[in-house]
N, C-alpha and C positions, 0 to 999 in steps of 0.2 A: 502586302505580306500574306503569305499563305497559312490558311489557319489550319491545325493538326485538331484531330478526333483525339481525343485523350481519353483512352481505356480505365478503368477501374478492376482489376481483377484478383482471388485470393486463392491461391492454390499450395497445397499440403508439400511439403517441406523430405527429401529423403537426405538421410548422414547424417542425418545434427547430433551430437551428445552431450552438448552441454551449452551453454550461455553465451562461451568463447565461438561455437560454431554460427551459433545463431551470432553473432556480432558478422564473422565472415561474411555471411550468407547476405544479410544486409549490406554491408562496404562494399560487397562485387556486383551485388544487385545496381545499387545507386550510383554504382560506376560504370556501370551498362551505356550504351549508347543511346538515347531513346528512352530512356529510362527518368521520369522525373522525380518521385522518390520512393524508398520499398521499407518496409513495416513489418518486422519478425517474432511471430507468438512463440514463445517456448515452449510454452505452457502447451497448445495447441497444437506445435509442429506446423505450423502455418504461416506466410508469407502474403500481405497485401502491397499489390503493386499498381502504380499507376506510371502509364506507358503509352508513347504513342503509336502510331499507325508503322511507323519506321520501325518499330523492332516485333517481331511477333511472340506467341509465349515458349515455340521451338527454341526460340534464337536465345531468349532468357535461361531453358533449359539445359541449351549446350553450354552458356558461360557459365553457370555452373558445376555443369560438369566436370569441368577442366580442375576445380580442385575439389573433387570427390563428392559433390551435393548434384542434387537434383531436384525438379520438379513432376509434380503428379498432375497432368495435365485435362484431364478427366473433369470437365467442370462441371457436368448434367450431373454428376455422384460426387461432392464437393466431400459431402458429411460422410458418406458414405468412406471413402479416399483415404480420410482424416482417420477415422475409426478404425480403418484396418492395416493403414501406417502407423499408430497408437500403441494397435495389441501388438503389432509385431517388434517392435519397440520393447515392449512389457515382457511378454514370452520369451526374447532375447536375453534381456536382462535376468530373467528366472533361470533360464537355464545358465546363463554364464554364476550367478550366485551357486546354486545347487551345485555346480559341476566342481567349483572352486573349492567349496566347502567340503567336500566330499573327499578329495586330494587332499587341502589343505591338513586337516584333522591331524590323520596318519602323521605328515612331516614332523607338524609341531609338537607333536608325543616325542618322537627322535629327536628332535632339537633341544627341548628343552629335560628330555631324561635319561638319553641313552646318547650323548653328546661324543662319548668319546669311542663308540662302537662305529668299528671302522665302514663295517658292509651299509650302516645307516647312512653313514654320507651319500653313498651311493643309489639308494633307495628314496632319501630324498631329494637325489639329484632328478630323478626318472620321475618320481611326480611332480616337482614343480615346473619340470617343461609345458606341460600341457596346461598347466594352469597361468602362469604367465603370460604364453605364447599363444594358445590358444583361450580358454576362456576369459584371458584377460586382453588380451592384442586388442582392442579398440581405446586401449588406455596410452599403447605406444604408437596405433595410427592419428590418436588424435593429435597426441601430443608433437608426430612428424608435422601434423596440418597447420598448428599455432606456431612451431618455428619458422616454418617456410612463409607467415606471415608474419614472421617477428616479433611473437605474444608466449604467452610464457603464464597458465592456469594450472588447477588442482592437479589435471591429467599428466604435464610437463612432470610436477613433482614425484607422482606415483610412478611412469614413466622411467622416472632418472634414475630413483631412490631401489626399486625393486629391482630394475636392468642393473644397474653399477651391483648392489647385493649377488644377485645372482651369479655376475660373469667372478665376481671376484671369488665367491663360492665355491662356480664352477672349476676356475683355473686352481683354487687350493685342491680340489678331490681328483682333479687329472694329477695335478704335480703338485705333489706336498712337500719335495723337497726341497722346493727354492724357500722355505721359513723353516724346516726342520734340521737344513744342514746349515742354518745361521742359528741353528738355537732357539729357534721360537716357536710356535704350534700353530699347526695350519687349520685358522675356523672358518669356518661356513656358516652361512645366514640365509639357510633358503625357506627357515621358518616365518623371517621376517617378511620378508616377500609375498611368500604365497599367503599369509596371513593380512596384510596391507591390501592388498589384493581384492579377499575375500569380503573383508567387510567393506570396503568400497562400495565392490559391485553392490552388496547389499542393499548400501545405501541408495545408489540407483536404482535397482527396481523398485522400492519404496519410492521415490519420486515419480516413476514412470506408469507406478499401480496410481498415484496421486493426480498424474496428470490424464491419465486414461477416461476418466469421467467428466473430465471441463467440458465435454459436448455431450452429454447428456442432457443439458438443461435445453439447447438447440433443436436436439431429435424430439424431447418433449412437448416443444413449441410447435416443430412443425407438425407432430401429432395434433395438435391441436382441428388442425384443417380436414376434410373430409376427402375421402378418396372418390368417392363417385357421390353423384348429386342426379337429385329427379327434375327433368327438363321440361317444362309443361309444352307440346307444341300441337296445332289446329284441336285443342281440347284432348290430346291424349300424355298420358305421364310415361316420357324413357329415361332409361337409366344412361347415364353416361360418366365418362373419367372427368376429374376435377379439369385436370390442363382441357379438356376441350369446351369448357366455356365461356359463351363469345361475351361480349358486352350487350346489352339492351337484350340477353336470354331471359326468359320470365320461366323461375326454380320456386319446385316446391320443398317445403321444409315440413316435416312431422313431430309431433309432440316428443322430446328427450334427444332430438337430432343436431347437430350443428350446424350454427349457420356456414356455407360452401364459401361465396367469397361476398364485397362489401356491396349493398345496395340501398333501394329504396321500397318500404311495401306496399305492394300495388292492390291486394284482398287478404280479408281474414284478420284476425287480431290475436295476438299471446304476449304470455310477459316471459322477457327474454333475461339471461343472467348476463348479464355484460360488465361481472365483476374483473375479467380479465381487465380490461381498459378502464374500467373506474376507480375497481377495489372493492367498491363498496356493495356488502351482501344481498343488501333487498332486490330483485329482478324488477326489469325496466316495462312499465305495459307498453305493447305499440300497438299502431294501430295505422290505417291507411297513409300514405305520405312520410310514415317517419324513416330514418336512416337506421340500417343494421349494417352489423360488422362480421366479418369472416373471426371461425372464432369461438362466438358467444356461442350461451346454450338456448334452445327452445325450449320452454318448461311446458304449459299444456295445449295451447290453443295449434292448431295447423293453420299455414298463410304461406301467399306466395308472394314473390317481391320482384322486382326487374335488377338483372346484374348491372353498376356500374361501375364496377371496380376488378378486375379480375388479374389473377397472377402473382407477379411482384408487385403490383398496385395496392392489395389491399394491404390498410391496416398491419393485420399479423405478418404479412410479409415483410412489413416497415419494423415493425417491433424485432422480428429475427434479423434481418438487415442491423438491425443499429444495435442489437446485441453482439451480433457478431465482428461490429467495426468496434463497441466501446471492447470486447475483451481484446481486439488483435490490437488498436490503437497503443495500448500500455508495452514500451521499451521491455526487451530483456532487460532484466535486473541483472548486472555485473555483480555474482557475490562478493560477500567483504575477502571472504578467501582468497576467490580468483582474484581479485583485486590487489590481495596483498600478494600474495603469490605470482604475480609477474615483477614486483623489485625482487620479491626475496628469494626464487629461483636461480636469477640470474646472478644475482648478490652473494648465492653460493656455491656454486661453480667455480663466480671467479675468485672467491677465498679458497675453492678446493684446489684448486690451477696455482693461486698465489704461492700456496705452504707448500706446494709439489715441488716448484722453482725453487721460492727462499729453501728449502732442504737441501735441492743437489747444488746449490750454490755457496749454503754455508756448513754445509753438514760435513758429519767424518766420516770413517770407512765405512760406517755403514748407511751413508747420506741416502742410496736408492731404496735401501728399504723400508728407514724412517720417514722419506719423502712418501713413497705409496703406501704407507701403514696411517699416515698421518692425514693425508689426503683423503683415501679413502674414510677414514672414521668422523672426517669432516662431513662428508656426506652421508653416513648413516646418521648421527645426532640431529641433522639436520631433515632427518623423514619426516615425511607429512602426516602421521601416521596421528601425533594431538592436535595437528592445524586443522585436519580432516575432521579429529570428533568435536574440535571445540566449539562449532555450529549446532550439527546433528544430533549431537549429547542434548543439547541446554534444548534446541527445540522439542525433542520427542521428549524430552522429564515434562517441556510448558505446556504440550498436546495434551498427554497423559494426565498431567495437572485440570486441566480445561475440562476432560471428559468428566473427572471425578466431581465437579462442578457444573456439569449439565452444559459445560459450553466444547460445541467439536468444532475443533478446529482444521482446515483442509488443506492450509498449506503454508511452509516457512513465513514465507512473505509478509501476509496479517500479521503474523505473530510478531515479527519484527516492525512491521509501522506502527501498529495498535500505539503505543506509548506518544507517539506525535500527532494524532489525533486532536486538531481543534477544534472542529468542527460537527455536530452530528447532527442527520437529516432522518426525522422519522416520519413515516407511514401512519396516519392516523386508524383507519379500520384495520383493527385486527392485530395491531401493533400496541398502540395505545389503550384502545377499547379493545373488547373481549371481542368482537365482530359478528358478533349474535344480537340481534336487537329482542326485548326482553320487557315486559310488561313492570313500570315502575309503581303505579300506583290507578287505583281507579278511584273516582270521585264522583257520588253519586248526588242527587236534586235534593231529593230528600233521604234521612232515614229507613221509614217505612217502603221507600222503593228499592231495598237491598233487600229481596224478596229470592227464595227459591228458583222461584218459578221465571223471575229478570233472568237470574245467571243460567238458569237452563236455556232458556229462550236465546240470550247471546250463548251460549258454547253449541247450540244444538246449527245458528245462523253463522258462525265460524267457522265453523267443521265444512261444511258446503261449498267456502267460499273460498275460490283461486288466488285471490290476493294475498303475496306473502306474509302482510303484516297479520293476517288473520290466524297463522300459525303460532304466533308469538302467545296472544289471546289464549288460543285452545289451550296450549303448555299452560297459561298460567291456571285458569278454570280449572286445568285435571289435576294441580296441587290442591285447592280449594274442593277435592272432591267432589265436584260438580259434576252432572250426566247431564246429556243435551233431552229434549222434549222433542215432539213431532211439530212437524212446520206443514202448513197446508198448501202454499206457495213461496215459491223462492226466486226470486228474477235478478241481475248482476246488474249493474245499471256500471257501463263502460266507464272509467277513470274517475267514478264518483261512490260507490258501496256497492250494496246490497236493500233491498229490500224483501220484507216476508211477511207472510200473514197468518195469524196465531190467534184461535178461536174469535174469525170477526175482525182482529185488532190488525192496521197494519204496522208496521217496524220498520225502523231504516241501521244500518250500520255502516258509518262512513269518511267521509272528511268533511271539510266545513264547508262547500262549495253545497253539499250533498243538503245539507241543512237549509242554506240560503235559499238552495233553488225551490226546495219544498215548503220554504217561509214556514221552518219549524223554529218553536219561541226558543233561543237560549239564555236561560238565566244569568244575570247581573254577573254573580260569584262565581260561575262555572265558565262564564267565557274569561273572568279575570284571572284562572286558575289552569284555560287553555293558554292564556297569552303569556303567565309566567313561564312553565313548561317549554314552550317553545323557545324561549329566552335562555331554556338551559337545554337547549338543542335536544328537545322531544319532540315526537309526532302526536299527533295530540289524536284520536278519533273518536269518535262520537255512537253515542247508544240515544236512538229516540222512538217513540211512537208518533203517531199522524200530527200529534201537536207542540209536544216540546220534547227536550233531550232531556233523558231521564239519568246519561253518567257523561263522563269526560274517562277517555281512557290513554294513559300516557305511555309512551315505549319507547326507547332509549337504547343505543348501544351501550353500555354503562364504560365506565374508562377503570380497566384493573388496579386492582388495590395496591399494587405496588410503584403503580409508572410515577406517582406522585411524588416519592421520595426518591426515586432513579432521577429521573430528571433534575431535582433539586439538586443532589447528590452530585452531579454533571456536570449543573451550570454553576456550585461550589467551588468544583474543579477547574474551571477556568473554561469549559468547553462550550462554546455555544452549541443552541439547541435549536431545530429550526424544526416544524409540521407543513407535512405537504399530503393532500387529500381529495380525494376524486369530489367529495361532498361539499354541499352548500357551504357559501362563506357566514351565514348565520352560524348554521353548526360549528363548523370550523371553530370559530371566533367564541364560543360558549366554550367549546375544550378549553382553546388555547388561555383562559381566561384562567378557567379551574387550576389548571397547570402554572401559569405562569411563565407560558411561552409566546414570547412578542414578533418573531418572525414565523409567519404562518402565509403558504400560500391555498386558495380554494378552488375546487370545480377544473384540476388538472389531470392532463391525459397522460400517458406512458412518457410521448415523446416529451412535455414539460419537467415531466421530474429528472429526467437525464440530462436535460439544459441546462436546469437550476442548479445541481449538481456541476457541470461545469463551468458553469459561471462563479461558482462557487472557489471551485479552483484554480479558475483565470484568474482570483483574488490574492492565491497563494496561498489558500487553506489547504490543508487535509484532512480529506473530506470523510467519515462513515455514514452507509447508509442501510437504514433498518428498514425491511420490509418484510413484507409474508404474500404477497399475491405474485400473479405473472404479470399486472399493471406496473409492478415494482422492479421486474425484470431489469430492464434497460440502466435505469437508476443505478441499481447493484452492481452492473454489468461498470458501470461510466465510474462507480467512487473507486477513494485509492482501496480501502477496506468496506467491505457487504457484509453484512449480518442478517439473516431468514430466523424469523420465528418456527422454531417448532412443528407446530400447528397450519402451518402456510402450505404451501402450493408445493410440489415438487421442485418444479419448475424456478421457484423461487430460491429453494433451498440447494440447487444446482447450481445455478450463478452465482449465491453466497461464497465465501470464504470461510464464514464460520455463522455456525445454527445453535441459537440458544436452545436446548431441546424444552426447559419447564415454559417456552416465551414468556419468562420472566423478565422485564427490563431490567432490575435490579444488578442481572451478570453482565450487561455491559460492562457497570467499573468494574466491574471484575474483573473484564476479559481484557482489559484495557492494562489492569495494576497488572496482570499473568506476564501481559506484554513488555511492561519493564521491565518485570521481575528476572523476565526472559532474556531481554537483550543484555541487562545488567551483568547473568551470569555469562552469555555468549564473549563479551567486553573482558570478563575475570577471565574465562576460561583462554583466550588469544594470550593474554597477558601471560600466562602461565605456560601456554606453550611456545612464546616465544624467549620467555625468561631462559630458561632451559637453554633455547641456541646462543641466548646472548652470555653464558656464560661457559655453555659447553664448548662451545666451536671455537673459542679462542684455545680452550686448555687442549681441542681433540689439534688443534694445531700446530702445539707444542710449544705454547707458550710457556708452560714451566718449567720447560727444560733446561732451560740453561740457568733458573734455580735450583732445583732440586734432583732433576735426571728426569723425571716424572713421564712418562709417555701413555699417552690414552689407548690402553686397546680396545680396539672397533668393537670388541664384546661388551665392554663395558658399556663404549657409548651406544650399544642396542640398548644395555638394559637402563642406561639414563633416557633413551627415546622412552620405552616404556613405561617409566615411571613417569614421564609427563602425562602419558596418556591415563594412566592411572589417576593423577592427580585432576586433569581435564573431567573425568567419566565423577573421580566424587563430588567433586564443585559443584556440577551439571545435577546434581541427586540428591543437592541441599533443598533445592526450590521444593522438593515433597512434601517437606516438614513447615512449608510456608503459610500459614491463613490466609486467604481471598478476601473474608469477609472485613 
């Protein structure tokens, strides 16, 4: 059997305008020849496909073609591609609102005030052409796209409801005789229309300004990497472009620079920030033989390393790689709308068709005009005009709600799964703790050694020293009003302190390794007092002179004052609670303790918490994930709902869904109750817009008539469409007056 290359490839998506396209786009893809199966971002405007050698990305380009989509085949500028099918996407949209809007105004004045002015029909016959026809025609090309696949979305119904409006408009203001010489009065509805219209579109370039930033967290990322790098070679330093470096290149790195791609260091030593991949804020020291990553940051020392990793190899290219497979991996979401709205389209049609028939079938002299009076008012009751807002309403009140509570929320979606939420995955630094590590307490030998002249001596040996944790110190010393003293000597002693000498006397400031090797005495009480500390996930460092340690100095990310009752609060709720942490499983296990949280994983990298995450959901859960770093990225990227702290990363807060801005944990439940609160009224609001057809469309049918004579006219059932919408827009505007807390 011969074996096929199987391609992997994602290329940016042209035509799509709604969910129902992206579904096409998919079904014609995976029915390609060659084609084994293809993956459509909405969000993104993007298409992952995998293909074999038998069809090329031409060949997938042209079957697309054939029903109005295309591919952007451009894969050396992939993001680039993305970004500028996006805005032109967006700019589209703005201009089709703007232009609508603008026409629209003028009609609806005439329609609804000057109704019976003759020259006004005509006036607003000439501007809803262009808005219909022109700024609105992607509402009736889409809607030809979903027939001719047998589907039937929001577009179909705007589509029907403003076309059928119009023409029937149109044919009253050419010939108003055919209803004036039966006695009846020829209305026009082309305020409905061009208004239906207008806020539609609206509402799409609001999703399309929405989705126009889901690749910014990507461009962020790849900012991350360096454009040109210094190439050490026969002893001289060239500059050269990132892509041209080879494997086994030996690059030099400078103090505040990033590292270029992933390796090993070959000379020189610095502490690197490699909270990207970890989280966690203390900078890593290295030193000869250790591994670095494309990425991090260099803080002060200069060193050179040999590349082993370059390109798509490294690390960060893995981390955008798998960002960009968890966001494209997630299905177009079929809204509830579109969803309803392919029975209930077609569902009235064929009621309009039915009562068209049953009229000239059982009707009297005037069976043709009752039949198309009837007919037609069928399908005005039936406008989409409250199915449309009874989503859009209840989400932008839940948005708007969210912000007024520190929680932004970025798109429908969240809003509507938040409430199914069993599951929640948090980020320990930064997330839980404040991600500042922060001097808890010092503990001195004796009394009489809390001396001036100690705490000058240590802030004066602090201030000197490159070691992150020595900044924590200094901060706490310059609350205690403390000024440093002159030092006579001062030498770093690599992964283990400092040492200094101070009139005569020498000094150490360090860890406990730093102690050992100098077989300085530690007392009884002060090492039982290091070994609690550590127990409650401290760093413990040490103040001595040549003979024993004179403090114990404790420092701690401390964990926010509120995460304790959040979490309580959560797993109240029924929600499990799970911590995942680049740091030691000591520490870990000292949090999770404090907390009360029993699933804890430790000492995990980017690509783990995105596993854990879907192993999570291989389970059946639904899953949120809280983070604040670009370590977190991926995670965010992989759960069904993302939440970024505040305070966190750009990059983090791109991928998210929704950003607590106070990074209080407390607005979780909050953003979780919003979330019911939200779908609750979405639920009412359907309800109400469809109450409405289920009672209008039998009467606009003429159900009563053969009670009472009773006949619906189309005006009326405009102004019963309306009044649903009215009733949809206040429901949607109860949730304001709703408390979170």
């Amino acid at each position: 059997m011969k074996n096929t290359v199987i391609h992997q490839s994602t290329f940016p998506v042209t035509g799509m305008t709604c969910a129902g396209c992206a579904s096409s786009v998919e079904t014609i893809l995976s029915h390609t020849e060659g084609v084994q199966s293809a993956s459509v971002n909405f969000a993104t405007n993007t298409v992952q496909v995998k293909y074999s050698g038998e069809v090329s990305p031409q060949g997938l380009h042209e079957a697309l073609l054939a029903v109005g989509y295309g591919l952007i085949l451009d894969s050396e500028n992939l993001q680039k591609s993305v970004d500028e099918e996006q805005d032109k996407k967006y700019q589209k949209a703005r201009r089709q609102t703007i232009g609508s809007a603008f026409l629209s105004i003028p009609v609806f004045i005439l329609g609804m005030f000057f109704m019976s002015w003759e020259p006004g029909k005509w006036i607003s016959m000439a501007l809803s052409v262009p808005v219909l026809f022109y700024f609105g025609q992607t509402f009736f090309i889409n809607a030809y796209k979903q027939a001719r696949h047998r589907k039937a979305n929001m577009d179909t119904l705007v589509a029907l409801s403003t076309g059928i409006a119009f023409l029937f408009s149109f044919f009253n203001t050419i010939y108003p005789q055919f209803w004036t010489s039966r006695g009846l009065e020829a209305h026009v509805y082309y305020e409905a229309a061009v208004v239906i219209i207008t806020f539609i579109s609206f509402g799409k370039m609001l999703e399309e300004k929405a989705k126009s930033s889901t690749s910014s967290a990507l461009k962020k990322l790849m900012g991350l990497q360096p454009k040109t790098v210094h190439l050490v070679k026969d002893g001289n330093e060239v500059e050269l472009g990132i892509e041209e470096v080879q494997e086994g290149d030996v690059l030099l790195v400078k103090p505040g620079e990033k590292v270029p791609v992933d390796g090993q260091l070959s000379s020189g030593e610095s502490y690197i920030d490699e909270s990207m991949i970890s989280g966690e804020p203390i900078p890593v020291s290295k030193k000869t033989g250790d591994r670095i990553f494309a990425g991090t940051i260099n803080q002060k020392g200069s060193f050179q390393f040999i590349a082993e990793k370059v390109g798509s190899d490294t690390l960060l290219a893995q981390i955008i790689k798998r960002v960009q497979e968890a966001q494209g991996s997630k299905a177009p979401i079929q809204k509830l709308v579109d969803k309803i709205a392919g029975v209930f389209v077609p569902t009235v049609i064929a009621i309009s068709m039915l009562t068209f028939t049953i009229w000239m079938l059982v009707g009297d002299d005037e069976a043709f005009t009752h039949a198309l009076l009837t007919s037609i008012a069928v399908l005005v009751i039936a406008c989409p005009c409250a199915l449309g807002l009874a989503t859009p309403t209840a989400i932008m009140v839940g948005m708007g709600k969210g912000a007024e509570n520190n929680i932004l929320i970025r798109d429908a979606e969240s809003l509507e799964i938040g409430h199914r939420v069993n599951t929640l995955v948090l980020d320990k630094t930064g997330t839980i703790t404040v991600g500042k590590p922060s001097v808890t307490d010092i503990k001195w030998l004796r009394t009489e050694d809390v001396t001036e002249e100690n705490l000058s001596l240590l802030f004066a040996i602090e201030s000197q020293s490159e070691h992150p944790l020595a900044g924590s110190i200094v901060n706490y010393l310059k609350t205690q009003e403390i000024q440093g003293t002159k030092i006579a000597q001062f030498e770093s002693i690599t992964g283990l302190g400092i040492k200094a000498i101070h009139n005569g006397e020498t000094y150490y400031v360090g860890n406990q390794r730093l102690i050992e090797n100098r077989n300085i005495v530690l007392d009884g009480d002060l090492k039982s007092e290091a070994n609690s500390w550590k127990d409650q996930a401290q760093t413990v460092v040490y103040f001595a002179n040549s003979n024993q340690v004179l403090a114990i100095i404790g420092i701690k990310d401390q964990i926010k004052t509120s995460s304790k009752s959040a979490i309580h609060q959560l797993q109240k709720s029924g929600i499990e609670v799970h911590m995942l942490t680049g740091d030691n499983l000591q520490t870990a296990e000292a949090v999770g303790k404090e907390l009360s949280i029993t699933n804890i994983r430790a000492e995990v990298l980017p690509s783990d918490k995105s596993e854990y995450v879907k192993n999570l959901q291989a389970q059946g859960k639904v899953v949120a994930m809280v983070g604040d770093g670009i370590n977190d990225s991926e995670a965010l990227a992989q759960a069904d709902i993302s939440i970024a702290m505040g305070h966190g990363s750009d990059i983090a807060m791109d991928v998210a869904k929704m950003t607590l801005i106070t990074s209080d944990l407390e607005k979780i439940p909050q953003a979780f109750k919003l979330s019911h609160l939200t779908v609750k009224g979405i639920r009412q609001n359907l309800f109400w817009a469809f109450i409405y057809n289920l009672i209008g469309i039998p009467i606009a049918a003429g159900l009563l008539y053969p009670i009472n004579g009773f006949l619906l006219d189309p005006m009326i059932a405009g102004a019963a469409m309306a009044f649903s919408s009215v009733s949809v827009v206040l429901n949607s505007l109860r949730l304001k007056r709703i408390q979170l807390n």
